[in-house]
Structure formats: structure tokens, C-alpha cells
Backbone as a printed PyTorch tensor [residue, N CA C, xyz], in Angstrom:
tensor([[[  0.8230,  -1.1910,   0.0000],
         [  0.0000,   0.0000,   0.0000],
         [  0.8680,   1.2550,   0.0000]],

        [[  2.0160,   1.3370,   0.6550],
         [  3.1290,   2.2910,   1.0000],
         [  3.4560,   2.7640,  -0.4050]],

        [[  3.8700,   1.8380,  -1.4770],
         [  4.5550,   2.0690,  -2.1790],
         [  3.6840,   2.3600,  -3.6370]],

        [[  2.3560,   1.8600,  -3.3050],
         [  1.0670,   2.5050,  -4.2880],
         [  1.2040,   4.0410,  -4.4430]],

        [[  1.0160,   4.4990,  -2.8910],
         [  1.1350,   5.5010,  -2.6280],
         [  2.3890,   6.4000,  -2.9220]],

        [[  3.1310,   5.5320,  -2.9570],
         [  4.3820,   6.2750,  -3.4800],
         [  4.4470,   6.6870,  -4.8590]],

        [[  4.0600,   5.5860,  -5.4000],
         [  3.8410,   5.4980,  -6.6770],
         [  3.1780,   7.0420,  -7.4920]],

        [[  2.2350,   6.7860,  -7.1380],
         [  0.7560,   7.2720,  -7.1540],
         [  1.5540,   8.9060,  -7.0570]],

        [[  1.8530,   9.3580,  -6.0450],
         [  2.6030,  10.7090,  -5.8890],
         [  3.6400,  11.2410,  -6.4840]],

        [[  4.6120,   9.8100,  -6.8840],
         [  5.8200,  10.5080,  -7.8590],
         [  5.2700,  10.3720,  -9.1940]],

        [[  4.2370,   9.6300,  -9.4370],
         [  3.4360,  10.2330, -11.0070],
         [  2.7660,  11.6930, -10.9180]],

        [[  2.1260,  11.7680,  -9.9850],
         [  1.7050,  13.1270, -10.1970],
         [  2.6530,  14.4900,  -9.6480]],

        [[  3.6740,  14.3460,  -9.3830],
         [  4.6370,  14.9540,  -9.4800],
         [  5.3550,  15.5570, -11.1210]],

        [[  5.5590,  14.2110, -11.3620],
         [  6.4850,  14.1100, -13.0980],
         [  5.4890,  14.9090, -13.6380]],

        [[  3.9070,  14.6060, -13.4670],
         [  2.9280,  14.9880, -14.2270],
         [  3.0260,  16.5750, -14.4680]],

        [[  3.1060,  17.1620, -13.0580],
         [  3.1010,  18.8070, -12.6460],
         [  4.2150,  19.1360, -13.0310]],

        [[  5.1280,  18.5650, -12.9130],
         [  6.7170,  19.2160, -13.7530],
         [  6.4310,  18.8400, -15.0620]],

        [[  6.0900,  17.9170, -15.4950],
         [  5.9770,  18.1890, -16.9460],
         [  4.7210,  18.9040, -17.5870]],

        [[  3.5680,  19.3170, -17.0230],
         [  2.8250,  20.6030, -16.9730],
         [  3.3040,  22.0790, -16.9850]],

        [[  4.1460,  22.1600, -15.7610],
         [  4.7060,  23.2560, -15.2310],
         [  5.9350,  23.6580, -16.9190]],

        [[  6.5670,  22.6760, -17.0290],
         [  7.3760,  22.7760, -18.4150],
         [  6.7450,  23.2140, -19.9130]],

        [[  5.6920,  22.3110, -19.8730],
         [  4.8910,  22.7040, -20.9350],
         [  4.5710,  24.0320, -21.3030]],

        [[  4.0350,  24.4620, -20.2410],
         [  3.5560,  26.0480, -19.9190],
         [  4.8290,  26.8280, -20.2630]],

        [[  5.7750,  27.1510, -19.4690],
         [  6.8450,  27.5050, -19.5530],
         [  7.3240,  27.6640, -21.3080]],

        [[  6.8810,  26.1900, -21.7640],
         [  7.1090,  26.4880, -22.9930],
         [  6.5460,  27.3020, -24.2950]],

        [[  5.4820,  26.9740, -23.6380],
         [  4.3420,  27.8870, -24.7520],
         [  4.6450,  29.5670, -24.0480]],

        [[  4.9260,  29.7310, -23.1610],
         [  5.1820,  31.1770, -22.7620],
         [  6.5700,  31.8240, -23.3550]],

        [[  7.4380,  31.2000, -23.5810],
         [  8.3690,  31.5130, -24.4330],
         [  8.6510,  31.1810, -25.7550]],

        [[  7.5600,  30.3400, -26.0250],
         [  7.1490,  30.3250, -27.7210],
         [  6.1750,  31.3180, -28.0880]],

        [[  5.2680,  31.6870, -27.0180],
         [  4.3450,  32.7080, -27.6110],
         [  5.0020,  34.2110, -27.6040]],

        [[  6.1030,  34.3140, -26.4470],
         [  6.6480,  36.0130, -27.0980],
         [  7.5260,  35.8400, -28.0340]],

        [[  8.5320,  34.6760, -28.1970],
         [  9.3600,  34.7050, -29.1890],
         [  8.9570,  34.7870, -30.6920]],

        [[  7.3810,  33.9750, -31.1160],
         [  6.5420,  34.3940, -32.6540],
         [  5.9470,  35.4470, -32.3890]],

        [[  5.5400,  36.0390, -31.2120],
         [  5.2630,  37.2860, -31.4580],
         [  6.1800,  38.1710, -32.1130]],

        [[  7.4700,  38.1210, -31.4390],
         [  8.5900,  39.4790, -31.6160],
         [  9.4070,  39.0110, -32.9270]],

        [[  9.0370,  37.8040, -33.2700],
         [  9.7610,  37.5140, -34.7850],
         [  8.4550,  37.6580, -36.3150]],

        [[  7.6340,  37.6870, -35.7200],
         [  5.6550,  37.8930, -36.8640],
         [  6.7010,  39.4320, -37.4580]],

        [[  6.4290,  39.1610, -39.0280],
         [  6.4850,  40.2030, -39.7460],
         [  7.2560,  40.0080, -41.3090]],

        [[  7.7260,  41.1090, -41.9570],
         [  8.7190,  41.1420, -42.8000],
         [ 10.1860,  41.2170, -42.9390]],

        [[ 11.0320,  40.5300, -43.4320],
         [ 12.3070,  40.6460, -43.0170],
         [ 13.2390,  40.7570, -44.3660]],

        [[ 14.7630,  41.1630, -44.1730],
         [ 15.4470,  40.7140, -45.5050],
         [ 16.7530,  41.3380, -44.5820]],

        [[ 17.8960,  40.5260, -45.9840],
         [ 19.1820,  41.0270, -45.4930],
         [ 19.9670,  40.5320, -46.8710]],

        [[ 21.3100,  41.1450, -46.4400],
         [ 21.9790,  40.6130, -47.9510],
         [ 22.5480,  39.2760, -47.4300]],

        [[ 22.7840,  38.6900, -48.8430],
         [ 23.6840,  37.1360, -48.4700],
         [ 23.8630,  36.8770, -49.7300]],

        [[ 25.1220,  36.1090, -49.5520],
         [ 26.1240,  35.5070, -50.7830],
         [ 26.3280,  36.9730, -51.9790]],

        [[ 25.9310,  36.6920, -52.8100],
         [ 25.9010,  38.0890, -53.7810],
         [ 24.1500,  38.1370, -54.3760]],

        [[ 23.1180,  38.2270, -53.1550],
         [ 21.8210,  38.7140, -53.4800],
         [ 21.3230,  39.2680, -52.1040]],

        [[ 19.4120,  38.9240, -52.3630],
         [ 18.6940,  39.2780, -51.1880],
         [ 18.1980,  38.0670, -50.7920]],

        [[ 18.1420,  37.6520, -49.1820],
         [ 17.2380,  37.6660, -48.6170],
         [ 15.7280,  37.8950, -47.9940]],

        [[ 14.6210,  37.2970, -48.3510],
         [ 13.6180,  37.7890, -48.0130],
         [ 12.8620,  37.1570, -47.0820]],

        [[ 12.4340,  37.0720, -45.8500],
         [ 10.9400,  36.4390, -44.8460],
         [ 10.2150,  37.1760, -45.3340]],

        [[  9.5520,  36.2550, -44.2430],
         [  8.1220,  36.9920, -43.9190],
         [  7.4660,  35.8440, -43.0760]],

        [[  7.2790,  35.7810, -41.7500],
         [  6.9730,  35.4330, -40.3410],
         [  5.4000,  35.6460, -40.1930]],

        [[  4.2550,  34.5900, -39.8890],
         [  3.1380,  34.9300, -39.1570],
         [  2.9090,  33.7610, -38.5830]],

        [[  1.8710,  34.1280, -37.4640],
         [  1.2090,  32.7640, -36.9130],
         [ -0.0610,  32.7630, -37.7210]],

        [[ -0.4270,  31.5530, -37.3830],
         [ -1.3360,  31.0050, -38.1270],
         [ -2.5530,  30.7900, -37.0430]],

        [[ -3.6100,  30.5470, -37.6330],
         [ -4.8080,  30.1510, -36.6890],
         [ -4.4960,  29.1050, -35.5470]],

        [[ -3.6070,  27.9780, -35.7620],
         [ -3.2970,  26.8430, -34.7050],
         [ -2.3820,  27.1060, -34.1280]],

        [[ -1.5640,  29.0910, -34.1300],
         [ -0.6150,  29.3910, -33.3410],
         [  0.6340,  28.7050, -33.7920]],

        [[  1.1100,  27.9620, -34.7200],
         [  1.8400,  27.7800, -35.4310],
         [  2.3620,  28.7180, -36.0160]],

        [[  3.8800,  28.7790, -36.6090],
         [  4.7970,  29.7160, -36.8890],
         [  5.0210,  29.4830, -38.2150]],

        [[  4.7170,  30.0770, -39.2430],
         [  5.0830,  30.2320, -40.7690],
         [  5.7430,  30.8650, -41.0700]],

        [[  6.7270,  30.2900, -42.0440],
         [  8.1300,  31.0830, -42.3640],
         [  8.1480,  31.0180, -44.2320]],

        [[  8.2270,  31.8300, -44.6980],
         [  8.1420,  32.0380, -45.9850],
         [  9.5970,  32.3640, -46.9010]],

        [[ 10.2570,  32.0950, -47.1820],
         [ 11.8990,  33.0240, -47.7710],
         [ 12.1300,  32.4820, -49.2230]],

        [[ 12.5680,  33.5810, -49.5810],
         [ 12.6140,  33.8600, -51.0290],
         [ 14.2670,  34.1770, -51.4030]],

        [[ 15.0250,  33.6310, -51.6310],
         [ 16.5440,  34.5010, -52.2600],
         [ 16.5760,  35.0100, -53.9280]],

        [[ 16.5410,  35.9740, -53.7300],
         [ 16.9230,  36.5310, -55.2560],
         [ 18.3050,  36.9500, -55.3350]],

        [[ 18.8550,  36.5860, -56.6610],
         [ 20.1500,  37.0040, -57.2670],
         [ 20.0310,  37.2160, -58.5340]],

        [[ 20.6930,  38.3760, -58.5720],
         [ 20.5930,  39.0040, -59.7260],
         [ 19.0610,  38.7690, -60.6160]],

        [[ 17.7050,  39.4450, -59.8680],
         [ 16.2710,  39.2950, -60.0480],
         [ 15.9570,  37.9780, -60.4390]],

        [[ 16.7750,  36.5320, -59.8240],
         [ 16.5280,  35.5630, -60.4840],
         [ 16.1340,  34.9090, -59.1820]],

        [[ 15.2770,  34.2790, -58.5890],
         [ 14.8210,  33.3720, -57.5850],
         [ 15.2590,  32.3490, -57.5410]],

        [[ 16.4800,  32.0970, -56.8270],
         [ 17.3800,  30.4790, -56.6640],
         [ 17.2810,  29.8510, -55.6180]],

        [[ 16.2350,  30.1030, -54.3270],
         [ 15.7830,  29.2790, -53.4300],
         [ 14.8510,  29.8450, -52.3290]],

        [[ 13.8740,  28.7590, -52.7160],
         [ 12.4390,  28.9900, -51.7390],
         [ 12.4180,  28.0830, -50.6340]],

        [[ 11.6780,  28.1930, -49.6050],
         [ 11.7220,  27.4660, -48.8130],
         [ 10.5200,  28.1570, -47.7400]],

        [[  9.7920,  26.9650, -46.9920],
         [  8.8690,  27.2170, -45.9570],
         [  9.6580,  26.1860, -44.6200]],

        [[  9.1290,  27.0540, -43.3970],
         [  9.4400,  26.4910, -42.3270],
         [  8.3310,  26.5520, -41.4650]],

        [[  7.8000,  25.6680, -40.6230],
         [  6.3980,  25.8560, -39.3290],
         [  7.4580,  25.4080, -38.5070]],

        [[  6.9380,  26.0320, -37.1290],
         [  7.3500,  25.9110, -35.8000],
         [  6.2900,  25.5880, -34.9480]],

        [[  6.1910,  24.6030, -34.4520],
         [  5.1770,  24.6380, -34.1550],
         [  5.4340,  23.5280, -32.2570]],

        [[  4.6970,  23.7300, -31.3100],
         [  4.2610,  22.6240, -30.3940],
         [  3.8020,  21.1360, -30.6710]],

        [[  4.4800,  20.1730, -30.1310],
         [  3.8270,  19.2280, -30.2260],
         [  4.3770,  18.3940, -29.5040]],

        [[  3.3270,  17.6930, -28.5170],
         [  3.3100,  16.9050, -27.3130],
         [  4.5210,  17.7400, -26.2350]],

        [[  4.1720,  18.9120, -25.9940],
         [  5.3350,  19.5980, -24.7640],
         [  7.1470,  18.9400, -25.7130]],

        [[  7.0690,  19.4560, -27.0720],
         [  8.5410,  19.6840, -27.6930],
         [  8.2370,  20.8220, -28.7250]],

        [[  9.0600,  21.7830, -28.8420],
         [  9.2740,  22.4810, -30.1180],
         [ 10.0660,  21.8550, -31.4280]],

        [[  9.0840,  21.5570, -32.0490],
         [  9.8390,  21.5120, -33.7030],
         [  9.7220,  22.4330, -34.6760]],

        [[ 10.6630,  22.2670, -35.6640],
         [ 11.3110,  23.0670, -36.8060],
         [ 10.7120,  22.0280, -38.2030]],

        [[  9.9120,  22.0810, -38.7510],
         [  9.6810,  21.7330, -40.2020],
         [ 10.1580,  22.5630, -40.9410]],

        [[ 11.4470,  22.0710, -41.8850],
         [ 11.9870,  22.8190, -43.1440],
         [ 11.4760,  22.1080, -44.2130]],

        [[ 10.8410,  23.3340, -45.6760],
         [ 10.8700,  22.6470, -46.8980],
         [ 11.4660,  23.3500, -47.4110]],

        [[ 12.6170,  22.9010, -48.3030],
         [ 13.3760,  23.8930, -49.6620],
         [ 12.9130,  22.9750, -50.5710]],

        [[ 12.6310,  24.1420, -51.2200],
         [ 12.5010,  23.7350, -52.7440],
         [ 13.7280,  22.9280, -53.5840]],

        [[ 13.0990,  21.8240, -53.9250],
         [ 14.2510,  20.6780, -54.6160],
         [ 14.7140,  20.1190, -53.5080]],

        [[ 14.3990,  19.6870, -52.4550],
         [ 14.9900,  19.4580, -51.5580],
         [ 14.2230,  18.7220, -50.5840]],

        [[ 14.4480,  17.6580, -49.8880],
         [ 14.0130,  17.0380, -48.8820],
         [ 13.8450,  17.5580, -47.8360]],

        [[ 12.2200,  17.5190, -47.2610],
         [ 11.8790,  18.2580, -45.9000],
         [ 13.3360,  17.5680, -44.4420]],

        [[ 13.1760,  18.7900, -43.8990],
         [ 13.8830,  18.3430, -42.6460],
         [ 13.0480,  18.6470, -41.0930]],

        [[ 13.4670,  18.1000, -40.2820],
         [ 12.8550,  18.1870, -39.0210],
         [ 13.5960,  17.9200, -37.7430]],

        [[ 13.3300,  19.1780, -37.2650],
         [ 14.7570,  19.4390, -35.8170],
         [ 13.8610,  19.9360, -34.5690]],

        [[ 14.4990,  19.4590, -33.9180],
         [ 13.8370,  19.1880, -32.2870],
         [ 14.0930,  20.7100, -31.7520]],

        [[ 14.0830,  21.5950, -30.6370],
         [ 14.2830,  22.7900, -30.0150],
         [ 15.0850,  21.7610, -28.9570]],

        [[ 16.2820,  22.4860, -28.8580],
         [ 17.0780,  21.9990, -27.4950],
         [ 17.3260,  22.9730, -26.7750]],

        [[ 17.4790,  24.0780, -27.0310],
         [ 17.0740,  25.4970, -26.1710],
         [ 15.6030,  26.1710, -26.3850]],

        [[ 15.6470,  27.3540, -25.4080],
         [ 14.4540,  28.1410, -25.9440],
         [ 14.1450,  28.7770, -24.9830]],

        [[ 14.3240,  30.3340, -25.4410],
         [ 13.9680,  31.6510, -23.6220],
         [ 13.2030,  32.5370, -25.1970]],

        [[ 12.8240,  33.6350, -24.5360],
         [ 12.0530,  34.8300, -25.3750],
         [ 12.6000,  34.9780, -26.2540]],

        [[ 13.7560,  35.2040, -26.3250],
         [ 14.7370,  35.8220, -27.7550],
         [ 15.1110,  35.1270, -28.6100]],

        [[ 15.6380,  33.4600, -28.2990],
         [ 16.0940,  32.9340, -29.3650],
         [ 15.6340,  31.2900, -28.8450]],

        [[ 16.0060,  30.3650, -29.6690],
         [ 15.8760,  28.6140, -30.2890],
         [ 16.5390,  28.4700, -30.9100]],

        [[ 17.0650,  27.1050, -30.2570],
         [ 18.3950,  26.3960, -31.1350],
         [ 17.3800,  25.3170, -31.1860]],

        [[ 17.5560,  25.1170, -32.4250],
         [ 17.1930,  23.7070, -32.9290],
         [ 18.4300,  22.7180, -33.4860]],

        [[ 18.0040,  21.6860, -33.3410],
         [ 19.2980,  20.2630, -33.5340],
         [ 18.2420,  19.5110, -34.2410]],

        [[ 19.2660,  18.9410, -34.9280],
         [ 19.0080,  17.2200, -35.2010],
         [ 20.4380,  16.7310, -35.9630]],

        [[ 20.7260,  15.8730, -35.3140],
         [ 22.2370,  15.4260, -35.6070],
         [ 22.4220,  14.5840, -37.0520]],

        [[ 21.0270,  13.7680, -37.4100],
         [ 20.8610,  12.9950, -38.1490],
         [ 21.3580,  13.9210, -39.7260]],

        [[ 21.6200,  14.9430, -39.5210],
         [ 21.5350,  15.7730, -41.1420],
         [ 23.0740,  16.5650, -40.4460]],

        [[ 23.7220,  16.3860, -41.9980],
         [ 24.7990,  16.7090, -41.7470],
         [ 25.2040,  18.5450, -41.7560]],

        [[ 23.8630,  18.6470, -42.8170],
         [ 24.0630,  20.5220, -43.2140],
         [ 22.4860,  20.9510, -43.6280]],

        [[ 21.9240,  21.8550, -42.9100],
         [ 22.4960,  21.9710, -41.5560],
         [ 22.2950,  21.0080, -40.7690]],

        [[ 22.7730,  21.0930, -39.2770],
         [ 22.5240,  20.2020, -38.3330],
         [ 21.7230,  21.0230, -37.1390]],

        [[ 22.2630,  22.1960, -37.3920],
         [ 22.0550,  22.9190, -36.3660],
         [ 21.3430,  24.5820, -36.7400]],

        [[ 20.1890,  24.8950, -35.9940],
         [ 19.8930,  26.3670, -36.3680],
         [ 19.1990,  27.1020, -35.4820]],

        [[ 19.7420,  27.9600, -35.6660],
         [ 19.1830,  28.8820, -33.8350],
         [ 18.8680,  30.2200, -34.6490]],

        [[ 18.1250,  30.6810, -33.6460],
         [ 17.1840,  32.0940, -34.4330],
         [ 17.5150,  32.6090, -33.0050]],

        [[ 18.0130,  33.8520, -33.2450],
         [ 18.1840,  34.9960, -31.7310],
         [ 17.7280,  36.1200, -32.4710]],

        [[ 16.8780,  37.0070, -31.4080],
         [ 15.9290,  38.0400, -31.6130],
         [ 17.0710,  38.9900, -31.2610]],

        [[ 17.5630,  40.1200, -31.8720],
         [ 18.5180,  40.8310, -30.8810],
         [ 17.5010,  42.6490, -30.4740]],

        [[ 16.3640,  42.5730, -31.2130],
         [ 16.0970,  43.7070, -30.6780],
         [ 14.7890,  43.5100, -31.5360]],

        [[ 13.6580,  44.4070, -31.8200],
         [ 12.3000,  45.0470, -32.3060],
         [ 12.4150,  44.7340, -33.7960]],

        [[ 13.8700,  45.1910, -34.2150],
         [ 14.1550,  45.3170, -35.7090],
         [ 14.8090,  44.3960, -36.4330]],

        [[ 16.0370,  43.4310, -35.2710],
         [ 17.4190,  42.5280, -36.2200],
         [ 16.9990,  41.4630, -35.4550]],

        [[ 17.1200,  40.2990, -36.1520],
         [ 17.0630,  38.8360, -35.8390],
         [ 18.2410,  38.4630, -36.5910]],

        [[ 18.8810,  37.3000, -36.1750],
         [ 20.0630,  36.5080, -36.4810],
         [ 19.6280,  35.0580, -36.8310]],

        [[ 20.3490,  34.5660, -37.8160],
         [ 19.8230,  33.1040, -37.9930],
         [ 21.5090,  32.5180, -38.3000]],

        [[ 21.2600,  31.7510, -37.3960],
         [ 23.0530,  30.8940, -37.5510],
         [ 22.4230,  29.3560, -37.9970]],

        [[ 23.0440,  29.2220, -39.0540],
         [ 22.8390,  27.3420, -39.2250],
         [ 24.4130,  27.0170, -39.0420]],

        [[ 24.3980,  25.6420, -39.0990],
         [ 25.8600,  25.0510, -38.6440],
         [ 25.6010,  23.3170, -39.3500]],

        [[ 26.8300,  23.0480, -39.8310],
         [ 26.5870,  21.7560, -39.9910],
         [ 27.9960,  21.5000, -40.6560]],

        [[ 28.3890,  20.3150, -41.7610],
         [ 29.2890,  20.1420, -42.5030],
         [ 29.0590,  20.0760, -43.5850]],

        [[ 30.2750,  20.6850, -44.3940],
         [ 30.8120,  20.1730, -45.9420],
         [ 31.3560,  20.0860, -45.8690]],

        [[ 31.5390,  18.9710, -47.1760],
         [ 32.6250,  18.2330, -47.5650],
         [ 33.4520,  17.5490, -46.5030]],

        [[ 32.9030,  17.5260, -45.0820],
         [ 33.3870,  16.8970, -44.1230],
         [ 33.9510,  17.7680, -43.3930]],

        [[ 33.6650,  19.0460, -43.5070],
         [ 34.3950,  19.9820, -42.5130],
         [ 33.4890,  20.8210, -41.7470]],

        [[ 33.8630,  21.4460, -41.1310],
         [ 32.4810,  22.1030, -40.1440],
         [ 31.6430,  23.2100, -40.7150]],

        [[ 30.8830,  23.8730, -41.3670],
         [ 30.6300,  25.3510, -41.8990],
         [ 29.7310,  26.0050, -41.0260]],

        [[ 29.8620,  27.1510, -40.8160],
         [ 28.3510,  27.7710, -39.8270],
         [ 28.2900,  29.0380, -40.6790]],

        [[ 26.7380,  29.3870, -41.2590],
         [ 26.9000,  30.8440, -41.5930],
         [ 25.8050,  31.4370, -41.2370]],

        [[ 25.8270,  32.7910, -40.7110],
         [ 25.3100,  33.7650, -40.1260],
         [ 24.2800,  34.4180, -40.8940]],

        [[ 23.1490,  34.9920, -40.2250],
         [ 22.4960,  35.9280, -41.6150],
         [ 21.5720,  36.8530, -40.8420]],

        [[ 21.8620,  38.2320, -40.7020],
         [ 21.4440,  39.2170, -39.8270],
         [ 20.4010,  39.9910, -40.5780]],

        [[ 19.1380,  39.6840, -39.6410],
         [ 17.7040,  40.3160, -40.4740],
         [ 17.4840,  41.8420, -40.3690]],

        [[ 16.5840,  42.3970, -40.8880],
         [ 16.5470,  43.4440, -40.8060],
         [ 14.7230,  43.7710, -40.7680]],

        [[ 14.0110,  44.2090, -40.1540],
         [ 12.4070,  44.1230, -40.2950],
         [ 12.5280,  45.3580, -41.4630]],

        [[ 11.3860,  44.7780, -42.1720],
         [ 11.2480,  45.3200, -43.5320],
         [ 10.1510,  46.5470, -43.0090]]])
């Protein structure tokens, strides 16, 4: 009976910490798509950069980007962010390209690192808010067997 009871209490314990977490999480997923919702661009490689950030009715995070070079469109891509079962994931689609899907291993108001080890490039991508106007997007991963990380500093349109 002792140990029913024991039982019984360290489940609803795990239960409330993993409640208490949950919450926690959606509270720093809900200011972080707030303060990232909008238009964005920056330069990269020898073109533009373009977002464009909203939530969606299921509070889900839509990511839209466009690169133009030299007025020529050489890569599209959508991303959702979204909750599911108390984890943050990252759905990437590029165009020509196989969807990817990365777990949140960090996550406060400003920024998310997302992982998934299984993909070599990227492997890794974190979004930091640095103010109202600039967001940062670092991916990281390998070529050709060597490490690459590159940076790309937004600008609200």
C-alpha cells in the first residue's frame, strides 16, 4: 500500500513538472513568434534575402523566404514551428529538396536552437531576436566533411 502511494505521488509529481514545463514552454514560444511575426530581408552571398513570419490560426509559426540574385529566384523554402506533445519543432521545406525536421534543445524569449544530428548541413539552427528590428539566424553543420556555420542578420522590412 506504502509504495502505491508512493507510486501514485511521484506520477503526479512528473505529471506537474511536466505541466509546469509545458507552460513555460508555450510562454516563451508565444513572445518569441510574437517578436519575430512580420517582414524581413538582409543581404547574403551576392543577393537578397527575403521572410516573412506569421502565426497562423493553430498558433503555429510560418516562415516564408525567397533569395533573389541578380532578379533571379534560386531558393524557396517554408518552415512551421510549431508545439507538439510539450517539444518544439522546426519543419523545413526547400525547394528541390528534402523536408527536414529538428527538435528545439534550447528556448527563452529571444532565441531557439534547434538540432538534429541525423543531417549533416544543416545540423544545427538557432534564431536569436537581438532587438524590435534585427534577428540573427546561424545554421551550422558540414561540408565536404568539414564544419561550416553561416550567419544571416535580419533586418524588419
Amino acid at each position: 500500500m506504502l509504495y502505491s502511494r508512493l507510486s501514485l505521488t511521484a506520477l503526479l509529481m512528473l505529471q506537474a513538472v511536466s505541466f509546469a514545463q509545458g507552460d513555460h514552454l508555450n510562454q516563451m514560444y508565444q513572445k518569441f513568434a510574437g517578436n519575430i511575426e512580420g517582414q524581413w530581408h538582409t543581404a547574403a552571398w551576392a543577393g537578397e534575402l527575403y521572410e516573412t513570419w506569421r502565426i497562423d490560426p493553430g498558433d503555429d509559426l510560418i516562415q516564408n523566404a525567397v533569395y533573389f540574385e541578380k532578379s533571379d529566384t534560386t531558393y524557396r523554402a517554408q518552415s512551421h514551428i510549431k508545439i507538439v506533445d510539450d517539444t518544439l519543432i522546426l519543419f523545413t521545406v526547400i525547394r528541390n529538396s528534402n523536408p527536414k525536421i529538428f527538435q528545439a534543445t534550447s528556448i527563452s524569449a529571444d532565441s531557439i536552437v534547434f538540432e538534429n544530428s541525423d543531417y549533416k548541413n544543416p545540423s544545427k539552427v538557432i534564431y536569436r531576436l537581438l532587438d524590435d528590428n534585427n534577428f540573427q539566424r546561424t545554421i551550422s553543420g558540414f561540408e565536404d566533411d568539414h564544419p561550416v556555420s553561416y550567419t544571416f542578420n535580419f533586418k524588419r522590412r
